[in-house]
N, C-alpha and C positions, 0 to 999 in steps of 0.2 A: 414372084414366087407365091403363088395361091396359096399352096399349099406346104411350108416349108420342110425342106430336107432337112434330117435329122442328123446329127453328128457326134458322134460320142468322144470326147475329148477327156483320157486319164490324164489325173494329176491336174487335176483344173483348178483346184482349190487355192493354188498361189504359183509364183513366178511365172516361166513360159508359158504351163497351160492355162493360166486364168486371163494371161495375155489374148490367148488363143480363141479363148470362151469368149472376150469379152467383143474379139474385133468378127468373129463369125455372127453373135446377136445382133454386133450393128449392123450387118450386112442380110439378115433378116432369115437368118438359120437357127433352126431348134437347137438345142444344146443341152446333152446329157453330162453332169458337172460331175465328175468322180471324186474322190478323194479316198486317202489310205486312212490315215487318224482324226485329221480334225475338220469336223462336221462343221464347226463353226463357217469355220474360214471358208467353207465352201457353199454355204448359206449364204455369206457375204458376195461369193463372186456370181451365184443364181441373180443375187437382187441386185448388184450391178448389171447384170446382163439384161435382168427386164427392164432396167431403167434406161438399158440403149435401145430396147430392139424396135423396129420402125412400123411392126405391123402386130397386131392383137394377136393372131392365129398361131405368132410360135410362144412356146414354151420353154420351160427351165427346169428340169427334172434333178435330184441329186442323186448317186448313187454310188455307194460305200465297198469297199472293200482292201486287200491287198492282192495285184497282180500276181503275185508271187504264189499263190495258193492257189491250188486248182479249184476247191469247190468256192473262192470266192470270185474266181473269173465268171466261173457258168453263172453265178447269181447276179454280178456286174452286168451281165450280157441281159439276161432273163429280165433284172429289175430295168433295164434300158427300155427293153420293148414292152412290156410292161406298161409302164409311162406314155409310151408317145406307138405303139404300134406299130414300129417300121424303123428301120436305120439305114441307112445312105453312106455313112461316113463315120471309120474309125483313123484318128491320132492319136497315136503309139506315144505317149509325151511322158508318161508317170517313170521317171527314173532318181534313185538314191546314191550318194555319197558314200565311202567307208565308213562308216561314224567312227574310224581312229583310223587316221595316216600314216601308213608305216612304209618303210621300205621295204622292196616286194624278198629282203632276204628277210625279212623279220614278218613277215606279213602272214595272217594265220587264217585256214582254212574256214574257220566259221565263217569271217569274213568276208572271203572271197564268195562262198557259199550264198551267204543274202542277198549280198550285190548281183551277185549272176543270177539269182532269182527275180527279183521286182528287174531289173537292168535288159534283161535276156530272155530268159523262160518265160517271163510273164507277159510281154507283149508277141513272143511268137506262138503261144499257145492262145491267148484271146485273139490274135488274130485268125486264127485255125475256127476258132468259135463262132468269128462276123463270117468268115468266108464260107461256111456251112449253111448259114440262115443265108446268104446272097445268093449260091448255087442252088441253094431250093428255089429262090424267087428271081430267075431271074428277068431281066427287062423291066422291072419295077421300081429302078432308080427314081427319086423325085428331083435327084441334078440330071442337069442334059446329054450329060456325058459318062454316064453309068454311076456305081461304086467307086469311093475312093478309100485307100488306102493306104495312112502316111506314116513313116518311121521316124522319131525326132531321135538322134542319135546326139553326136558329136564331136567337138576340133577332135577327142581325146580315141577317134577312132582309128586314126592316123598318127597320131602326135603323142610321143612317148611321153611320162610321167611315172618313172619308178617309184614315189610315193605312196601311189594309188594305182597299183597296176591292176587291180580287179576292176575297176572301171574302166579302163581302158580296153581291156580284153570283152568286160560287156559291149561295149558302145561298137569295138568294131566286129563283134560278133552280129549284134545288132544289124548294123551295114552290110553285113551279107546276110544277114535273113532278109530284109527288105528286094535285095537284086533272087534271091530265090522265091519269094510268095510273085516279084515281079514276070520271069519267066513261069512261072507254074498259070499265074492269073491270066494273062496278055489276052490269049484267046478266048476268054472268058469275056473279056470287054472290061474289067476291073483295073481299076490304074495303081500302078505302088508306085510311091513317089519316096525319097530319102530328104530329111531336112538335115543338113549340119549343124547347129548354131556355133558359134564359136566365144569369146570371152564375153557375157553376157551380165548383168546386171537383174541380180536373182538374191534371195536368200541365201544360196547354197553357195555365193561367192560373195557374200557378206564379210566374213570372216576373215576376207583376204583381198580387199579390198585396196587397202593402200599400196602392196605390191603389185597388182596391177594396174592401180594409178601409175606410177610411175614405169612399167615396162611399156603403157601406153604411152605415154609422154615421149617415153626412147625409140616408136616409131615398129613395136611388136606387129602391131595391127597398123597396115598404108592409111587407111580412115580415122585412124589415131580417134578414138570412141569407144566407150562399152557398147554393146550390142542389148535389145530391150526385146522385153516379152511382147513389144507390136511389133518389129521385126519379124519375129517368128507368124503371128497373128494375120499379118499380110501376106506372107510366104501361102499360108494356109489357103489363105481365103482366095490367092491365087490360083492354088491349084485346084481347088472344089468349082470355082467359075470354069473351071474347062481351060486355061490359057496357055495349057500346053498339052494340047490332044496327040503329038507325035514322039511323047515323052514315054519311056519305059525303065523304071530301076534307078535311073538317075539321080545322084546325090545335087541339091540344090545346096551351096555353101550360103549360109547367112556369117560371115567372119569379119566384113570390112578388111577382105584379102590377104586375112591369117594367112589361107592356104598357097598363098602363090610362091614361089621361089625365087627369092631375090639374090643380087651380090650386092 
C-alpha cells in the first residue's frame, strides 16, 4: 500500500472499535478514530495505532462527535476528509447500551429514543453521507476492490432479551439496513458487508461478567470463550483485503457458534 486506504472506524475510542483501529494500523491502513465523549481514550487508541502501523505514510486522525445527531454526522464526515483527503472505508461500529435495564413493560420511550438513535439512525444516516462522497468519486478506491461498507451489529439482532429490547430492535434494525445499502450499492461496485459479534469482552459487558462466565462454562457458546475486539479487527481487515469479492449483504457471525441451533 503506497499509498494507504483510509478508514473511518466509529466508536474507536475503546472496545470493538479500538480493537478494530488498532489491527487495521497494523496491517498498514489510515484510520480516522471517532469517539462520542472521551477524547482521551481516543488519543490513547491514535497512539497505539501509530505505535503499530508498519509504514510512515498512514496516519491517525481523531474525530468527535455523536452519531445520533445530524449536524455532528456531516462534521464527523467533513473532519474525516479534512484530515487524510479521501476515504475508502466506513465501520458502522459506534453503538450504546440502555444506560438503565428495564423490562420492555416498564421500559420508557426516552430510552428507546437514544438507543435508536446513536444504535440505528446514526449509522444509516452517516452511511447515506460516505455513499454520497463515493458516488461523486467514483473508481478512486485506494483498496483493490472498491469501497467498503461494514455494519457491526449484533447476537442481539436475532436473540431476544426483553431487558433491553431497544437494543435489540436497533441491532436488528441495523441488520436490515446493511442487506438494503447492500442491494441499493451492489452495482455500484461498493461492498456492505454485516459483522455479528456475539458475547464479547468489552466495557459494555464488564458489569456482567460473571454471569457469562458461567453461561460460558455451561457450553452457551460451542467455543466455550468470550469473543475479543481482534476478533472483530480481523473480521475487518478481512474483508477490506478483498477475501470475499462474491459477498453481498452477508451477515458474518463472530459468536464462537452462539448462532447455530443445537439439541
Amino acid at each position: 500500500m503506497s499509498t494507504p486506504a483510509v478508514v473511518l472506524v466509529t466508536g474507536s475510542s475503546r472496545g470493538l472499535g479500538r480493537g478494530v483501529a488498532e489491527k487495521l494500523a497494523a496491517s498498514g491502513y489510515s484510520v480516522a478514530i471517532h469517539y462520542a465523549n472521551n477524547k482521551q481514550a481516543a488519543e490513547e487508541t491514535a497512539e497505539a495505532c501509530r505505535k503499530l502501523a508498519p509504514i510512515p505514510e498512514q496516519q491517525f486522525a481523531i474525530v468527535g462527535g455523536n452519531v445520533g445527531v445530524a449536524a455532528d454526522r456531516q462534521r464527523i464526515l467533513d473532519e474525516t476528509l479534512a484530515a487524510f483527503g479521501h476515504l475508502d472505508a466506513l465501520v458502522n461500529n459506534a453503538g450504546i447500551a440502555p444506560r438503565i435495564r428495564a423490562d420492555i413493560v416498564e421500559a420508557t420511550e426516552e430510552i428507546f429514543d437514544e438507543v435508536i438513535a446513536v444504535n440505528l439512525k446514526g449509522p444509516y444516516f452517516l452511511s447515506q453521507l460516505a455513499v454520497q462522497y463515493w458516488l461523486k468519486n467514483p473508481g478512486k478506491s485506494r483498496l483493490s476492490t472498491g469501497y467498503k461498507l461494514v455494519f457491526v451489529s449484533s447476537l442481539s439482532a436475532n436473540t431476544a432479551s426483553v431487558n433491553r429490547g431497544e437494543y435489540c430492535i436497533s441491532k436488528a434494525g441495523l441488520s436490515m439496513a446493511s442487506q438494503l445499502w447492500a442491494v441499493r450499492l451492489a452495482a455500484e461496485g461498493i461492498q456492505v458487508l454485516e459483522l455479528r459479534p456475539g458475547i464479547m469482552a468489552t466495557d459494555m459487558t464488564s458489569g456482567v461478567k460473571e454471569k457469562y462466565d458461567k453461561l460460558l462454562a455451561d457450553g452457551i457458546v460451542p467455543q466455550k470463550r468470550w469473543g475479543s475486539p481482534d476478533d472483530v479487527g480481523r473480521a475487518v481487515e478481512s474483508i477490506l483485503g478483498g477475501h470475499f469479492p462474491f459477498s453481498c449483504g452477508d451477515v458474518i457471525n463472530i459468536d464462537g457458534g452462539f448462532h447455530l441451533r443445537r439439541l
